[in-house]
N, C-alpha and C positions, 0 to 999 in steps of 0.2 A: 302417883304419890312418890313411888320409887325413883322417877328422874327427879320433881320436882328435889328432892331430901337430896340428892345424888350433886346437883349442878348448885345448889345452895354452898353444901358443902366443901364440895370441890373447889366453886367460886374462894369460899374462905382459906381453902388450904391454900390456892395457890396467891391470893394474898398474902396471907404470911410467911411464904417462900421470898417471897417477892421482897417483904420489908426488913427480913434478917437475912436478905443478899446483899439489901441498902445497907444494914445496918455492921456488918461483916467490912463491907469497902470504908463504911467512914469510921469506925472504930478508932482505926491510927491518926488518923488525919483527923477529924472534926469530931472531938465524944460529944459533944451538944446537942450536934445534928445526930449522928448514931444516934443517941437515948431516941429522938422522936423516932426514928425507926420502929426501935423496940417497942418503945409503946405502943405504935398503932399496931404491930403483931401483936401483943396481949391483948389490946382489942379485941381482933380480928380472932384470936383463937377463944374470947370469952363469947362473941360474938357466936360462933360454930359453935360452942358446945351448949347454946341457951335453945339455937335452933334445932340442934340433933334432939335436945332431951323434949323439946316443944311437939318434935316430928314425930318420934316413939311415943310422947302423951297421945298426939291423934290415933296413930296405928292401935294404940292399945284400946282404946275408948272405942274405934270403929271396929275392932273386934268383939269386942263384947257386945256391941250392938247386933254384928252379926251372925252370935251366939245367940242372941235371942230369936232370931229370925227362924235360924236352922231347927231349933226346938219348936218355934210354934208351926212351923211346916211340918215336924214328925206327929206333932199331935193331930192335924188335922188331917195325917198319911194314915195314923194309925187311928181317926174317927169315920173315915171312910172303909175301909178295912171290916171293923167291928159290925156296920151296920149294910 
């Protein structure tokens, strides 16, 4: 899950490196074409933070599930135990 979150990421960060390097060089020369730059990095950074919060719901939800797990294995640690 950790690479998956990792290269999703990554992937969008250096997309939006990538489009305010575009958008950096055309600023002087073409603001028209600049702006589309920009825009696809706000994209691309609403894009990365819908994924990250997506990725942390999973992780959160499969710990809790894990949480259950741990407990019903103590229980049936400590019903072996007792008898």
């Amino acid at each position: 899950i950790a690479t998956e979150v990792h290269d999703t990421l990554a992937q969008d960060f250096a997309g939006v490196s990538m489009q305010l390097q575009a958008f950096n060089a055309l600023s002087p020369l073409d603001p028209d074409r600049a702006q589309v730059h920009l825009d696809r990095a706000q994209d691309l950074c609403k894009r990365g933070l819908v994924e990250a919060r997506r990725s942390v719901w999973c992780l959160q939800q499969d710990s809790d599930r894990y949480s259950q797990l741990l407990d019903l294995i103590q229980h049936y640690i400590d019903q072996l135990n007792i008898g």
